[in-house]
N, C-alpha and C positions, 0 to 999 in steps of 0.2 A: 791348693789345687791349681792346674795349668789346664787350661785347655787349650785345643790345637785345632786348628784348622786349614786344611790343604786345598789348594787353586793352583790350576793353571794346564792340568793335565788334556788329554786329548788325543786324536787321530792324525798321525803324523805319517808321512812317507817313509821310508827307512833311506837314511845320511843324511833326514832332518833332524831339527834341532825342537825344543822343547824347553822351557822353564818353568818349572816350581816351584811352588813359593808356600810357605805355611807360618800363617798369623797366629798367637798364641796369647792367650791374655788371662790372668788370676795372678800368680805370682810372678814375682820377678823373674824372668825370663833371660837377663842375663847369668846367672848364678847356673845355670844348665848347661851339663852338656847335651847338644843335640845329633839327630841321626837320619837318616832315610834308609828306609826297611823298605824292600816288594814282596811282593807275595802273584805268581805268574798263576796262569790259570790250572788248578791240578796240583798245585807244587805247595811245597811247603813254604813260610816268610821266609827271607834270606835278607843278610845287610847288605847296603850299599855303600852308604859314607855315612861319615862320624864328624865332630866339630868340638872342639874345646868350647869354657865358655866366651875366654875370650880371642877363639879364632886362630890361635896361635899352633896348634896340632887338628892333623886332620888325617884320615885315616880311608880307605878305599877298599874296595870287593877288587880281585883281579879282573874280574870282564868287564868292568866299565873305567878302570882304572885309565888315565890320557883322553877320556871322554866325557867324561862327567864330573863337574867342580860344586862343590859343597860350600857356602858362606853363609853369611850371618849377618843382619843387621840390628845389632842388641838398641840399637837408639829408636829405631821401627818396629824394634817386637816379631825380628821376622828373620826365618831360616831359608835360605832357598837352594836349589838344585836345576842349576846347569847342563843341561843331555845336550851334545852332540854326535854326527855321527850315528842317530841313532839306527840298531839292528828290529831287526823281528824279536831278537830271543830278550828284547828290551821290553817288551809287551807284558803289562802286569797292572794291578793295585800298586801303589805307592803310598805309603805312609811314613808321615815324619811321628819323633818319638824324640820323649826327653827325659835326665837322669839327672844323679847330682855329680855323680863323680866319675872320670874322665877315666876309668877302668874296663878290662873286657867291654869293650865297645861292641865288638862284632854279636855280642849275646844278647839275642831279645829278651830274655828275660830280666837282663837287671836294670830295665826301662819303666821308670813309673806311670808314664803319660802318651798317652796316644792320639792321634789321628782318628779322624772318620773316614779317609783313603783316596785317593783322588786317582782316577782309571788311565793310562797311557796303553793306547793302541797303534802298533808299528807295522805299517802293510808293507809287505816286498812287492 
């Protein structure tokens, strides 16, 4: 088992910035691959970014792609997510999610572990 848990989300201006961060603790947490999924109000979950486990491939949605940086601190137990830049249409749930193997990233479904979802609100 992995549990995950996400901070740091909030009400931001839009071409603010925002970080992310999600602590995970039960099993070894570097041996994962990790991810950020949102899910906007009304809409279905969509991917964001993906991470090897050890940081070395990384993987992006094209509308936040050059805005938003995915990392990992395997020695802190902890994934986080860098917004810049950010839009309105950035406005959503946010959840990180973790798997074993570094395949179809972009599919929530082949994700074992989740998030309880941390809220980012982007005013124009």
């Amino acid at each position: 088992q992995v549990q995950l848990v996400e901070s740091g989300g909030g009400l931001v201006q839009a071409g603010g910035s925002l970080r992310l961060s999600c602590v995970a603790s039960g099993r070894t947490f570097s041996i994962y691959t990790m991810a950020w999924f949102r899910q906007p109000p009304g809409k279905e979950r969509e991917f964001v970014a993906a991470i090897s486990w050890r940081g070395t491939s990384t993987d992006y949605a094209d509308s936040v792609k050059g805005r938003f940086t995915i990392s990992r601190d395997n020695a802190k137990n902890t994934l986080y997510l860098q917004m810049n830049s950010l839009k309105s249409d950035d406005t959503a749930v946010y959840y990180c999610a973790a798997r074993r193997s570094y395949v179809d990233v972009r599919d929530n479904r082949g994700y074992d572990y989740w998030g309880q979802g941390t809220q980012v609100t982007v005013s124009s």
